[in-house]
Legacy VTK file of the C-alpha trace (Angstrom):
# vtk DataFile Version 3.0
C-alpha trace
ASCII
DATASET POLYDATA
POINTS 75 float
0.000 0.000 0.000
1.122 3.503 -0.181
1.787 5.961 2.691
-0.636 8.736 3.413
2.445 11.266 3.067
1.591 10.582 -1.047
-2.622 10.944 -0.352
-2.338 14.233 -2.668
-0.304 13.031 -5.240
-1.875 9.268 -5.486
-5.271 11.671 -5.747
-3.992 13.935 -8.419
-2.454 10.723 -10.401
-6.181 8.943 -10.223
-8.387 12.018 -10.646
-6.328 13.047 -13.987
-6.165 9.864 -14.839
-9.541 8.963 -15.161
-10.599 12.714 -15.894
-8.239 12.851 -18.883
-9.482 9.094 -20.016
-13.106 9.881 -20.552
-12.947 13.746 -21.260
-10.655 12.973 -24.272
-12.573 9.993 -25.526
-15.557 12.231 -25.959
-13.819 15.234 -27.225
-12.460 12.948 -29.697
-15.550 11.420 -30.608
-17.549 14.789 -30.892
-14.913 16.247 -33.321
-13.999 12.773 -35.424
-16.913 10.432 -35.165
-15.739 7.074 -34.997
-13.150 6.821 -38.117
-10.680 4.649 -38.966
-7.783 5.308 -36.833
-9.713 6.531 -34.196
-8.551 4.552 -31.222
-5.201 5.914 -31.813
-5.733 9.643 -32.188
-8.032 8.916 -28.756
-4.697 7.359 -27.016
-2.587 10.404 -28.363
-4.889 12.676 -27.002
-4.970 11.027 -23.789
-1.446 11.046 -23.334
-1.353 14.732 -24.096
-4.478 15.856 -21.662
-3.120 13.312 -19.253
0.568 15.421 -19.340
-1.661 18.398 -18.489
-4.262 17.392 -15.966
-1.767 15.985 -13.927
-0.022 19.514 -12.742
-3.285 21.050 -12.823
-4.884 19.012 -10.662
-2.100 18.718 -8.227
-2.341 22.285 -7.935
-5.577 23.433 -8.168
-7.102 20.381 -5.553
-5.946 22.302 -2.807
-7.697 25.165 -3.692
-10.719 23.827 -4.224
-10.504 22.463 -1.004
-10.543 25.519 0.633
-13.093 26.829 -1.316
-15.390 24.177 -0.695
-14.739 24.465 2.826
-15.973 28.558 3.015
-18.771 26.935 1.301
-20.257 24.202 3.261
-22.327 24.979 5.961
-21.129 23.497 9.477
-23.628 22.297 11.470
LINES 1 76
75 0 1 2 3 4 5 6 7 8 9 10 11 12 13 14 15 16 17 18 19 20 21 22 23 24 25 26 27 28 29 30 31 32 33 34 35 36 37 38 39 40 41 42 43 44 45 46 47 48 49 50 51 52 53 54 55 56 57 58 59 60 61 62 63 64 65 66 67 68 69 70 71 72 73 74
């Protein structure tokens, strides 16, 4: 298993993982259709939104966070 020291970046892995996975399977199947090829321009498009969630996310969680927190009413 994996310490909790790594809890945000294990998060930020999964969450931009699976984020980038679906987001660029229907991105590329709103702009293409399915043509030939298309499993392969899907995977190179993960890759690339993968590259890019992954900093984003590990950033940005944190914030969000917080903001959430302000907004959630403690009862």
């Amino acid at each position: 298993m994996i310490h909790k020291k790594y809890e945000k970046i294990v998060f930020a892995f999964f969450m931009s993982l699976i984020m980038s996975f679906i987001m660029s399977f229907i991105i590329t199947y709103i702009n293409l259709d399915f043509v030939d090829g298309f499993v392969l321009i899907w995977l190179e498009a993960f890759i690339k939104a993968f590259a890019c969630a992954f900093p984003i996310i590990f950033v940005i969680a944190p914030v969000v966070h917080k903001i959430v927190h302000k907004l959630i009413v403690k009862i």
